[in-house]
C-alpha positions as CSV (number, residue, x, y, z in Angstrom):
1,X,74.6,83.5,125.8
2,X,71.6,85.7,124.2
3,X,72.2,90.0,125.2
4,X,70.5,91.2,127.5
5,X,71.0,94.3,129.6
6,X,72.3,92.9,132.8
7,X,74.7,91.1,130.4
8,X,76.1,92.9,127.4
9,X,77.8,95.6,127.7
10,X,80.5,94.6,125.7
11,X,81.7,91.5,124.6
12,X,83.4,89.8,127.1
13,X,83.1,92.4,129.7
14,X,83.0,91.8,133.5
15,X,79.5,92.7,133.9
16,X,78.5,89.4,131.7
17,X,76.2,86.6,133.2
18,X,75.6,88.6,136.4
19,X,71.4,87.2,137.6
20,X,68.9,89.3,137.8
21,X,68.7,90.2,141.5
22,X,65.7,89.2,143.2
23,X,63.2,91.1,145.5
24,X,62.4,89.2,149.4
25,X,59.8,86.7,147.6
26,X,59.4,87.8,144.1
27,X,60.3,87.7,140.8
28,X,63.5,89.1,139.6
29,X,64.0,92.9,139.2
30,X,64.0,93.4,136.1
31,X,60.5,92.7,135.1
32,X,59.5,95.7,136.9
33,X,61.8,97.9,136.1
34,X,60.8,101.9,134.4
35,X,61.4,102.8,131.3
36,X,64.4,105.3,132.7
37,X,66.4,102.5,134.6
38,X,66.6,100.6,131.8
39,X,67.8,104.1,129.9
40,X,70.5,104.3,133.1
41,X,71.1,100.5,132.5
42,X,72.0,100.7,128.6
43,X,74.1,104.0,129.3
44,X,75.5,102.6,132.0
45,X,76.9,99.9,129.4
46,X,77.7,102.1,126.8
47,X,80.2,103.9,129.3
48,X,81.7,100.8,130.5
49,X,82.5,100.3,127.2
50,X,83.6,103.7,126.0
51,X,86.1,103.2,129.2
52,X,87.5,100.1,127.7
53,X,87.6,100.4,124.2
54,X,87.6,104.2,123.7
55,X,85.9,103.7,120.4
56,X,83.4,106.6,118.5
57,X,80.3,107.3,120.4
58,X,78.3,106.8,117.8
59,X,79.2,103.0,117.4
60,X,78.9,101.9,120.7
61,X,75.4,103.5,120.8
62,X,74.7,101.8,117.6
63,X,75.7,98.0,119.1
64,X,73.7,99.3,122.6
65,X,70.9,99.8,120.3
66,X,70.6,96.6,119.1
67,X,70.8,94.9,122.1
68,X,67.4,93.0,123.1
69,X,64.8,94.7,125.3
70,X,66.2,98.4,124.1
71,X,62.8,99.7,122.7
72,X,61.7,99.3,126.5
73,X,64.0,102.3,127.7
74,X,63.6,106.0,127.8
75,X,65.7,106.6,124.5
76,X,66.0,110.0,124.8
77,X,67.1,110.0,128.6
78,X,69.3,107.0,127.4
79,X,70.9,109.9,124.7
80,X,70.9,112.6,127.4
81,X,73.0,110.3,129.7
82,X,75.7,108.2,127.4
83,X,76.1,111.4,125.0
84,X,76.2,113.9,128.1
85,X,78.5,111.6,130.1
86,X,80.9,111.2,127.3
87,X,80.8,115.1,126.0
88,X,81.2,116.5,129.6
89,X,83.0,113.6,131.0
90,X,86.2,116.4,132.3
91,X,83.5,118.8,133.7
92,X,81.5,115.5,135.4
93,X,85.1,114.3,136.9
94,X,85.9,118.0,138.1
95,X,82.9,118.1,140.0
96,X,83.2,114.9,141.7
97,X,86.8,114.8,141.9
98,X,87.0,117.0,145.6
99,X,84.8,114.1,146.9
100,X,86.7,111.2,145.7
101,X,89.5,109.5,148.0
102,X,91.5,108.7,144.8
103,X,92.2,109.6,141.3
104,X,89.6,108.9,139.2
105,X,91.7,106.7,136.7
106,X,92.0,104.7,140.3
107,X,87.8,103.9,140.1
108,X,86.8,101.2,138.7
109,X,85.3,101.2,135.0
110,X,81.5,100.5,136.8
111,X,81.5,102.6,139.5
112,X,83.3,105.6,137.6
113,X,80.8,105.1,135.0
114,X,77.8,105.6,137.1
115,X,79.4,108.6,139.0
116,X,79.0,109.8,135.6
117,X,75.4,108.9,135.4
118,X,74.6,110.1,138.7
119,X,76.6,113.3,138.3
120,X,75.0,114.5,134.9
121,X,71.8,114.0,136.4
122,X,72.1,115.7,139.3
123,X,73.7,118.9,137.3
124,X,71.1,118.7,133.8
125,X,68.4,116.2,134.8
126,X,66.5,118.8,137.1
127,X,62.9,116.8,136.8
128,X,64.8,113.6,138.3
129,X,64.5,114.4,142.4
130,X,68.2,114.5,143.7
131,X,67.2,111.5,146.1
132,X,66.1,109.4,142.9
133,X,69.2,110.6,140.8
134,X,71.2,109.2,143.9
135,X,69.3,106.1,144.9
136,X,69.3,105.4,140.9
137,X,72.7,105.5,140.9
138,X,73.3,103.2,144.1
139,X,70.9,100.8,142.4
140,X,73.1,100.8,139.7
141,X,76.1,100.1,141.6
142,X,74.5,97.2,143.1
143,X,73.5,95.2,140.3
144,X,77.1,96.0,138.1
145,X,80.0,97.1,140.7
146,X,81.8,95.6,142.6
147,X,80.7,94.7,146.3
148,X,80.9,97.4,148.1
149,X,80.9,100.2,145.3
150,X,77.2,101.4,145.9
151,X,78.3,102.2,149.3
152,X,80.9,104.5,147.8
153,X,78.9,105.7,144.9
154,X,76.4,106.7,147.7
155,X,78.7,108.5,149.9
156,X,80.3,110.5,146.7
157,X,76.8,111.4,145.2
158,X,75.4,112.3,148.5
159,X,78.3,115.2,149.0
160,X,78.3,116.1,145.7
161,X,74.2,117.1,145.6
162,X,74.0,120.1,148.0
163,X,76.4,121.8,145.1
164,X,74.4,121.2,142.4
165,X,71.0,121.4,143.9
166,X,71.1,123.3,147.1
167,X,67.4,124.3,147.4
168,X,66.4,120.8,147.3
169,X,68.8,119.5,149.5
170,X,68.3,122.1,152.0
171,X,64.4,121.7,151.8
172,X,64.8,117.9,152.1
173,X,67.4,117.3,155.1
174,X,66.4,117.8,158.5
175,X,67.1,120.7,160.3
């Protein structure tokens, strides 16, 4: 099986051989995807694996480097997030922790990993719209968690932005 992003993020993870999900009546996904979800998509697989192996940063963002179609991500958003995530991982867990319904050694590798995501976003990625940094995040969920884990990731994310960004959130939700 050649490495792609939808299947690599370590060997013999879970996530391997998953499709690309396909649009009503088009092509798969992926072809269209931005620069920055495939960014969320590599970090997303270099924090599975960080979960699983515990190994130095630096080498599992040397073997997500080398996987194929990395030179079409945002790398430096790709730093930001696996870097960030893994340096502030106890702050990132603190914050979402009072909207979790269990421990988070309880959550699954995926969906604990793109809490991460979605939580560093929402707290240092200010030029990423809360709503994108959330629906990002469920989008993530979808294509690598389990079947019903974007619906959580959703719910947690969605409590968790009027902390960090209360101004936007405010200005956004009906009144």
């Amino acid at each position: 099986m050649s490495a792609t992003p939808e299947n690599t993020p370590s060997q013999g993870a879970p996530l391997e051989g998953r499709p690309a999900r396909k649009t009503a009546g088009g092509p798969p996904r992926d072809r269209a995807k931005s620069s920055r979800r495939r960014a969320r998509e590599f970090a997303l697989q270099g924090l599975y694996e960080w979960q699983l192996n515990q190994r130095d940063a630096g080498s599992i963002d040397a073997h997500v480097r080398e996987l194929e179609e990395f030179t079409k991500c945002d790398r430096a958003h790709y730093d930001a997030l696996l870097h960030g995530c893994i340096d502030q991982r106890l702050q990132l867990d603190e914050s979402l922790l009072k909207f979790l319904d269990r421990p988070v050694e309880e959550l699954s590798p995926v969906e604990h990993a793109v809490l991460w995501i979605g939580a560093y976003e929402l707290t240092h990625c200010l030029d990423v719209p809360y709503k994108v940094a959330i629906n990002e995040a469920v989008e993530l969920a979808k294509s690598f968690g389990g079947t019903d884990g974007h619906k959580y990731v959703n719910g947690v994310l969605d409590h968790l932005a009027p902390s960090l960004r209360p101004d936007e959130v405010k200005a956004a939700r009906p009144r």
